[in-house]
C-alpha positions as semicolon CSV with decimal commas, in nm:
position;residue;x (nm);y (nm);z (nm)
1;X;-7,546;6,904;-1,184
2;X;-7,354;6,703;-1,442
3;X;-7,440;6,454;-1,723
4;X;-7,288;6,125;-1,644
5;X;-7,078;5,981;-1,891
6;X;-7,243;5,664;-1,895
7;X;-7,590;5,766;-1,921
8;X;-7,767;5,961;-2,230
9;X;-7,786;6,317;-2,281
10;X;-8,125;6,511;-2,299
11;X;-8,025;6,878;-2,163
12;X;-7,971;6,959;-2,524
13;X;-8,226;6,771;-2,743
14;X;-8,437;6,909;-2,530
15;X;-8,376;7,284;-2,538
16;X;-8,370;7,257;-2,933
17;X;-8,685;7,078;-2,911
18;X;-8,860;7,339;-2,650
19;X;-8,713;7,655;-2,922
20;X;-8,862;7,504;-3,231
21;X;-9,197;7,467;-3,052
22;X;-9,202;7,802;-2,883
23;X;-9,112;7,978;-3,233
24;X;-9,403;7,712;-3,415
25;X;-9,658;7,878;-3,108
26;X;-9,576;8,221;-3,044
27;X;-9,779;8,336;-2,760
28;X;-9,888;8,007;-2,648
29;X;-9,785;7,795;-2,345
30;X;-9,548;7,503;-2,448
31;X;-9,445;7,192;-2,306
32;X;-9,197;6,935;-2,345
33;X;-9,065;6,597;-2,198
34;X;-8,733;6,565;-2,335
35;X;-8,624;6,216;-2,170
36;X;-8,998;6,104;-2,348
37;X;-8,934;6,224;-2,666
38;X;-8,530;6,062;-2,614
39;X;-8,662;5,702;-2,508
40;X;-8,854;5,667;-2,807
41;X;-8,670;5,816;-3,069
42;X;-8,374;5,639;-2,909
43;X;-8,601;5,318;-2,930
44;X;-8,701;5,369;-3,307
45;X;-8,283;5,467;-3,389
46;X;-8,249;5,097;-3,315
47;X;-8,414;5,018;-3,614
48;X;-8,244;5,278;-3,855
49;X;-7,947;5,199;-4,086
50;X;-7,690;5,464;-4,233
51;X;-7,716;5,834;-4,301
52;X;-8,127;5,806;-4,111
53;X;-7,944;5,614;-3,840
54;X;-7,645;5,877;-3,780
55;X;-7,940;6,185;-3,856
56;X;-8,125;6,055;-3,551
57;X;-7,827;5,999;-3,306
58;X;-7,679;6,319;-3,430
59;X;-8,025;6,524;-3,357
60;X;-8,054;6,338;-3,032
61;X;-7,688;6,428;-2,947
62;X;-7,592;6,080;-2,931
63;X;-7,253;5,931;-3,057
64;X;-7,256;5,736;-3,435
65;X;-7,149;5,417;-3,308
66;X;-7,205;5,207;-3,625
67;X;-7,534;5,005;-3,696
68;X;-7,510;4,821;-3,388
69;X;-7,552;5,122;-3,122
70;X;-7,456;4,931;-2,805
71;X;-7,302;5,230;-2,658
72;X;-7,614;5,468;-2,686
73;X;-7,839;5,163;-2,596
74;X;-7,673;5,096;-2,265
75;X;-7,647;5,443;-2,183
76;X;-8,001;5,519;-2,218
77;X;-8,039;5,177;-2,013
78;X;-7,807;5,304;-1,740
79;X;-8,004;5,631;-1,736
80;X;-8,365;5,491;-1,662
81;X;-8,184;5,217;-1,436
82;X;-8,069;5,543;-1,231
83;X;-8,410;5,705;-1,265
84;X;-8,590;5,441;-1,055
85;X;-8,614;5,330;-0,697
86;X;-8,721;5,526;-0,347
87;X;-8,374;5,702;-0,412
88;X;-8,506;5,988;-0,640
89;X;-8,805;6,046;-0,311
90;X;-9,094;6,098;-0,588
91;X;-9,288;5,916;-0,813
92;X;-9,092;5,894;-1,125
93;X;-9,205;5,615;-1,386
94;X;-9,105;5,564;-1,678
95;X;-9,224;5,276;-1,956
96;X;-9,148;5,203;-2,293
97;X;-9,387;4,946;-2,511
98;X;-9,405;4,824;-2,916
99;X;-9,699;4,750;-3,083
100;X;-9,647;4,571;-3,409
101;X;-9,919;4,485;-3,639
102;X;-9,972;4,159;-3,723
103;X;-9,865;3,956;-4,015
104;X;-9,562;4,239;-4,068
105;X;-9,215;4,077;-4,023
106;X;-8,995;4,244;-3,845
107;X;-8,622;4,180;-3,736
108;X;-8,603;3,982;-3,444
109;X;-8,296;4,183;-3,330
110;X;-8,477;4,481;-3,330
111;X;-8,738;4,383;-3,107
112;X;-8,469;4,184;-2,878
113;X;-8,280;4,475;-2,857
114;X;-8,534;4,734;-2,753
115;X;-8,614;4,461;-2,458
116;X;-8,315;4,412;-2,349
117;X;-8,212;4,777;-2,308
118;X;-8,531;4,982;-2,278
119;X;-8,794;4,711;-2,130
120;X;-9,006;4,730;-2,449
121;X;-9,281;4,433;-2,463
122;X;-9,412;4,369;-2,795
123;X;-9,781;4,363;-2,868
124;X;-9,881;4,206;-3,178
125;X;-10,224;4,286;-3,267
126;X;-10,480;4,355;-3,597
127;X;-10,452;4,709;-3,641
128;X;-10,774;4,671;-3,806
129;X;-10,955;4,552;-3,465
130;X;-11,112;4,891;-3,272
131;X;-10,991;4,695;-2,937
132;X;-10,603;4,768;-3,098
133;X;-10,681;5,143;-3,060
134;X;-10,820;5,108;-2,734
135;X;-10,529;4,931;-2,592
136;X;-10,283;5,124;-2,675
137;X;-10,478;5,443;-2,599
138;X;-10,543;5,216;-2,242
139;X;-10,157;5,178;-2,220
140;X;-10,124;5,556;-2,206
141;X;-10,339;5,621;-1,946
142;X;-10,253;5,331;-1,707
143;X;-9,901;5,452;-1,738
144;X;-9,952;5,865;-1,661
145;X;-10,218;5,780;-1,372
146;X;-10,474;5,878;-1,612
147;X;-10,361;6,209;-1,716
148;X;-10,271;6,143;-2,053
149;X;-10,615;5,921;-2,165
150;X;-10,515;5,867;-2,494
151;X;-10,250;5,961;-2,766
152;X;-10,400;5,838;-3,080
153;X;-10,777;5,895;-3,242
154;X;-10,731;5,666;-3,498
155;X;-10,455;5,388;-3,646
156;X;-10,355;5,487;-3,980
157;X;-10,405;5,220;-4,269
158;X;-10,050;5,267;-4,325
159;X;-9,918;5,202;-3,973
160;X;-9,709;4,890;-3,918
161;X;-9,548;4,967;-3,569
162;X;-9,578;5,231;-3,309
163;X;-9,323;5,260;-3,068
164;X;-9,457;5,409;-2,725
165;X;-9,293;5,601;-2,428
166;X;-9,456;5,712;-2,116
167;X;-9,338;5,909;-1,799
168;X;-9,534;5,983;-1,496
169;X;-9,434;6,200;-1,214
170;X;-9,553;6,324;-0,912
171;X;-9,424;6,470;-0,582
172;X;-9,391;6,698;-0,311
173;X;-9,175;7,044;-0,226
174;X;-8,918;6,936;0,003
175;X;-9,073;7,281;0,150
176;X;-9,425;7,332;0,073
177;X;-9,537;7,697;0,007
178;X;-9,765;7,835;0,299
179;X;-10,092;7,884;0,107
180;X;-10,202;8,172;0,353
181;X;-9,928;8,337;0,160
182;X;-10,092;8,300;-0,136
183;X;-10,255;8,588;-0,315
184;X;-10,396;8,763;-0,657
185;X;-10,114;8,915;-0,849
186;X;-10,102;9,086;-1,159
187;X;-9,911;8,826;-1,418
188;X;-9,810;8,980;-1,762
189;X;-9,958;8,679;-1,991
190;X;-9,896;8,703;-2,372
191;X;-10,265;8,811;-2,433
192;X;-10,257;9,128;-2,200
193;X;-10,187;9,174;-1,763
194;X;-10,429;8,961;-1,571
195;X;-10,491;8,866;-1,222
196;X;-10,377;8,543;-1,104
197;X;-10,224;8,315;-0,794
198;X;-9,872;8,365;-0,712
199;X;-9,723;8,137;-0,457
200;X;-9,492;8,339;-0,210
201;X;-9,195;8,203;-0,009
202;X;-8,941;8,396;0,205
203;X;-8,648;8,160;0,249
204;X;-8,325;8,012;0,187
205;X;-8,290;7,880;-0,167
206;X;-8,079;7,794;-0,471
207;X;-8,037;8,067;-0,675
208;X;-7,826;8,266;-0,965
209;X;-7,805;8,490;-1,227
210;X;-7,700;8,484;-1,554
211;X;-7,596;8,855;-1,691
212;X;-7,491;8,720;-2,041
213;X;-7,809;8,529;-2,077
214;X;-8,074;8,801;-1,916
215;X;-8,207;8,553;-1,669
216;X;-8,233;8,480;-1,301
217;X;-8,292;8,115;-1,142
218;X;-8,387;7,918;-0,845
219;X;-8,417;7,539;-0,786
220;X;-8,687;7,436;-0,624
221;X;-8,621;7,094;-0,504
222;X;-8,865;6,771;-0,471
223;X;-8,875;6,521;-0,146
224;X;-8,610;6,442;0,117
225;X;-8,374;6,366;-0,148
226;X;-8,384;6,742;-0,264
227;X;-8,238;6,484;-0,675
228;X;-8,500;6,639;-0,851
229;X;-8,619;6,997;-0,869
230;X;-8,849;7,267;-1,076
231;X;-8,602;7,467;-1,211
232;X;-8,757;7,860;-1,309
233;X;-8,594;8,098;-1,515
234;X;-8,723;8,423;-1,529
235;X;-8,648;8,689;-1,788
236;X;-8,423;9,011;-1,642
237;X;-8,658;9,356;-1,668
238;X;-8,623;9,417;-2,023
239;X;-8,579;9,076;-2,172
240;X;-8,812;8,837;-2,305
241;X;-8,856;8,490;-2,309
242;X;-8,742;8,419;-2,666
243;X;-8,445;8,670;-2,577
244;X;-8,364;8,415;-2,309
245;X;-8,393;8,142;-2,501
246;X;-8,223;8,214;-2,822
247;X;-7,889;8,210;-2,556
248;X;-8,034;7,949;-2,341
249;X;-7,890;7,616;-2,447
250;X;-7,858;7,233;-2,268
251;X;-7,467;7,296;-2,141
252;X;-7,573;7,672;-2,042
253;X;-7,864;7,527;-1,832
254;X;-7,606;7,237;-1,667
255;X;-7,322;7,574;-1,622
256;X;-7,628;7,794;-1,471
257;X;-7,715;7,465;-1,179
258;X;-7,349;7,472;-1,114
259;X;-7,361;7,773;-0,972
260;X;-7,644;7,799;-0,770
261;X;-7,574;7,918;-0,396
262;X;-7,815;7,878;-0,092
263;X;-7,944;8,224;-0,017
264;X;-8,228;8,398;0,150
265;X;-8,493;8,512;-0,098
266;X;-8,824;8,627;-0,171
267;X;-9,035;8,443;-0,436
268;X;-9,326;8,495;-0,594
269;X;-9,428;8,180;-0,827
270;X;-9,789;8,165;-1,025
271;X;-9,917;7,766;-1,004
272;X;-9,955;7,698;-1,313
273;X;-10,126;7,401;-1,530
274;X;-10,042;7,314;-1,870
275;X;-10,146;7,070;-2,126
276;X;-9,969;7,033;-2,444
277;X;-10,057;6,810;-2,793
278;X;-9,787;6,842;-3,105
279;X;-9,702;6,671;-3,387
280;X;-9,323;6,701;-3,388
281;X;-9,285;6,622;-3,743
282;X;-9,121;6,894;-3,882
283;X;-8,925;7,011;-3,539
284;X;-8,764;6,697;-3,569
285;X;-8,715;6,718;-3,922
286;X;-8,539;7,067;-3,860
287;X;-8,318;6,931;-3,590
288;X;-8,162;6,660;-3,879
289;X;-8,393;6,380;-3,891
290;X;-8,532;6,429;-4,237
291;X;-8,418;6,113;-4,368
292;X;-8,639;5,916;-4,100
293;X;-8,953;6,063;-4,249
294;X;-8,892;6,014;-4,585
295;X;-9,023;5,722;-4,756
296;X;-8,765;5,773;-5,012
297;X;-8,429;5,824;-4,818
298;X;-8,517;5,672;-4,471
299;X;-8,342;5,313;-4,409
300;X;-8,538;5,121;-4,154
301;X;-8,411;4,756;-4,271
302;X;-8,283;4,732;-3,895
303;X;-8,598;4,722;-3,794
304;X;-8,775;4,503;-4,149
305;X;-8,671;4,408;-4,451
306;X;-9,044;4,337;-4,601
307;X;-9,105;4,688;-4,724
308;X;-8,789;4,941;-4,826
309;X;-9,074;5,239;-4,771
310;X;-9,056;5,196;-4,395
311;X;-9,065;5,557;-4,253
312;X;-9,191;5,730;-3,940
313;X;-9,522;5,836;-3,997
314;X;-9,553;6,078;-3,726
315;X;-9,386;6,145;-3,375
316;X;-9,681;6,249;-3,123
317;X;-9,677;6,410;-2,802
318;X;-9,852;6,518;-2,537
319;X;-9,810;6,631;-2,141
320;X;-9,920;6,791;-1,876
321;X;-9,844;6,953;-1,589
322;X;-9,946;7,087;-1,239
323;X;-9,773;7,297;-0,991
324;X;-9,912;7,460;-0,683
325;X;-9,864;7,491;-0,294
326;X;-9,799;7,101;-0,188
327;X;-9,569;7,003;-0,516
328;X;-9,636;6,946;-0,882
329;X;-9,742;6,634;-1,111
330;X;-9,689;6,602;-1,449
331;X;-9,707;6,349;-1,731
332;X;-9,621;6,242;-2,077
333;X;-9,619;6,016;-2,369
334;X;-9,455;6,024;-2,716
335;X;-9,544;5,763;-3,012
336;X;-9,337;5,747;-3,305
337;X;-9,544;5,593;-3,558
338;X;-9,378;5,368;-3,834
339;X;-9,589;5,366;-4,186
340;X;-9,489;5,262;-4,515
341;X;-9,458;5,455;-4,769
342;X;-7,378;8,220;-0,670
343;X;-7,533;8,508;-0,465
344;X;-7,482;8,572;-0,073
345;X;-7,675;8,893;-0,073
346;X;-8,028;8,913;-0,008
347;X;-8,270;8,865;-0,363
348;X;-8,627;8,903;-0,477
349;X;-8,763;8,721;-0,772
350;X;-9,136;8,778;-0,863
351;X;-9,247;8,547;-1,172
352;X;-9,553;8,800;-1,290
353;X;-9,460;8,750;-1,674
354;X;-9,376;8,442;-1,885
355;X;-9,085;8,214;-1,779
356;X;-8,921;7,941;-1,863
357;X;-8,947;7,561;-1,635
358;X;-8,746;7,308;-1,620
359;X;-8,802;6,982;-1,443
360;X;-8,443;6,766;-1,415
361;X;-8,285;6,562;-1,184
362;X;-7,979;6,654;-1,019
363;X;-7,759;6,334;-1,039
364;X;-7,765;6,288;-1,411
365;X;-7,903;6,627;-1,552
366;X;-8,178;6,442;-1,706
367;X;-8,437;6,696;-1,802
368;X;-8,746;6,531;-1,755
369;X;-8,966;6,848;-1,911
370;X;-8,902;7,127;-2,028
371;X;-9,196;7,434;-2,110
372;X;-9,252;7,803;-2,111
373;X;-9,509;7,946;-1,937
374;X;-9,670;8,262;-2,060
375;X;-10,059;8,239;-1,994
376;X;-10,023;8,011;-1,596
């Protein structure tokens, strides 16, 4: 697996992303969509200017290209152009959408832009209407099939834009687990050992280990087109997820699918279902976006000159995700609110403690989600 050079990175926002969260919830099941969170950061970037512009591109591992950001624009457009189609053999869909209030001027590049690149329609609405609300909120769930059925409870007073993402995906084990094979296992959740499905499969599959790291892997690959797969890392005996992840990083992850090698193993995998909600405020702010969320320092005039407070608000998220015999489904949506103011031999791998999964596709390395899993 390789990052193309003409798409946009997300291997590595993403695994600083997933680490902040994990250390914010200790104990707690966590998940991410990085290429969600990327879109419409990415999409909001387009309306920074100077040190919050080259904050955000830096944080999202993106390139400073001046004000203008063409490059990083028509990556990210080659990389959702390249996540579409039959090709990929799953449901993958992925939609972007502005809602501006109305009677706020904005830049009429801005808005152009994020069209022309990431497919963004602009809805102009009262933000003071309870129908605003429920269209967005609408907009969410039409776009994850109804499994994320809303991302906001309420428009703030302050809010002048929010700038939406969504990604939907569903599909099928290119081999399905047998679910005869299925049985109660003990699992070694964060709260204390409990007793709960593990999935088991005797075959040949795509698998490594990384000694340096602590970690064993196997790819467990989606459709006929085998492009996208569940990648599961598993802590070594001794070694924890946080031990794992405090060496795992985006190019380790992208080194570690290099090497995987066909080989007959036995697995053991828990289906799992997880549902995460986060502000990402202060992850973000962490990662070197500070200036974005500061009315004082953060320079949005890309996106309006009517009010030099322009700052993001808040960056929600939420997903979910579902694994089990016949495939997996998950989903996602991010809003960024804008206010004023290789192995031959033979291997076993049973996942009965907390582990870390990654869902990318092969041909670009996008990582569509990444989570850790310590209460299935």
């Amino acid at each position: 697996m390789s990052n193309k050079n003409n798409s946009a990175p997300t291997a590595q926002f993403g695994f600083n992303v997933l680490k902040k969260e994990v250390a914010a919830h200790p104990g707690e099941n966590v998940l991410v969509s990085p290429i969600s969170l990327s879109v419409a950061l990415a999409m909001t970037a387009n309306g920074a200017r100077g040190q919050t512009l080259a904050g955000m591109l830096s944080s999202l591992g993106l390139s400073d290209g001046g004000d203008k950001n063409a490059a990083n624009n028509q990556a990210y457009a080659n990389l959702l152009a390249e996540l579409k189609g039959s090709k990929l053999g799953v449901k993958l869909a992925i939609a972007n959408a502005l809602w501006a209030k109305e009677g706020f001027e904005f830049e009429p590049d801005f808005l152009t832009t994020n069209w022309k690149y990431f497919k963004s329609a602009v809805n102009v609405s009262d933000f003071a209407a309870p129908e605003t609300l429920e269209e967005i909120n609408k907009w969410c769930s039409d776009n994850t099939n109804g499994k994320i059925d809303k991302i906001l409870d309420e428009i703030d007073p302050l809010a002048v834009m929010f700038l939406l993402n969504a990604v939907y995906f569903k599909g099928e084990w290119t081999n399905k687990f047998d679910k005869d094979q299925t049985s109660d296992q003990p699992f070694a959740a964060a709260g204390g050992s409990k007793s709960h499905p593990l999935m088991y499969r005797n075959a040949d599959m795509r698998y490594t280990v990384d000694r340096e790291a602590g970690f064993q892997m196997v790819a467990l690959p989606f459709g006929q087109a085998k492009r996208i797969s569940l990648y599961v890392i598993l802590p070594e005996e001794g070694k924890t997820v946080n031990d794992v992840l405090s060496k795992l990083d985006g190019a380790k992850f992208l080194s570690a699918c290099g090497r995987l090698r066909e080989s007959e193993g036995h697995l053991w995998l828990p289906r799992f279902e997880l549902d995460y909600d986060a502000s990402l405020n202060e992850t973000l702010k962490s990662l070197g976006m500070s200036d974005a969320f500061d009315s004082g320092a953060a320079d949005f005039t890309g996106m309006s000159n009517a009010d030099k407070s322009l700052h993001i608000g808040e960056v929600k998220h939420k997903t979910f995700a579902k694994f089990d015999e016949e495939g997996g489904e998950a989903a996602a949506v991010t809003a960024v609110t804008m206010v004023l103011e290789c192995l031959s031999m033979s291997w076993t791998m049973r996942v009965d403690k907390p582990f870390v999964a990654v869902l990318a596709d092969e041909t670009t390395g996008a990582v569509l989600f990444n989570g850790v899993v310590v209460n299935p």
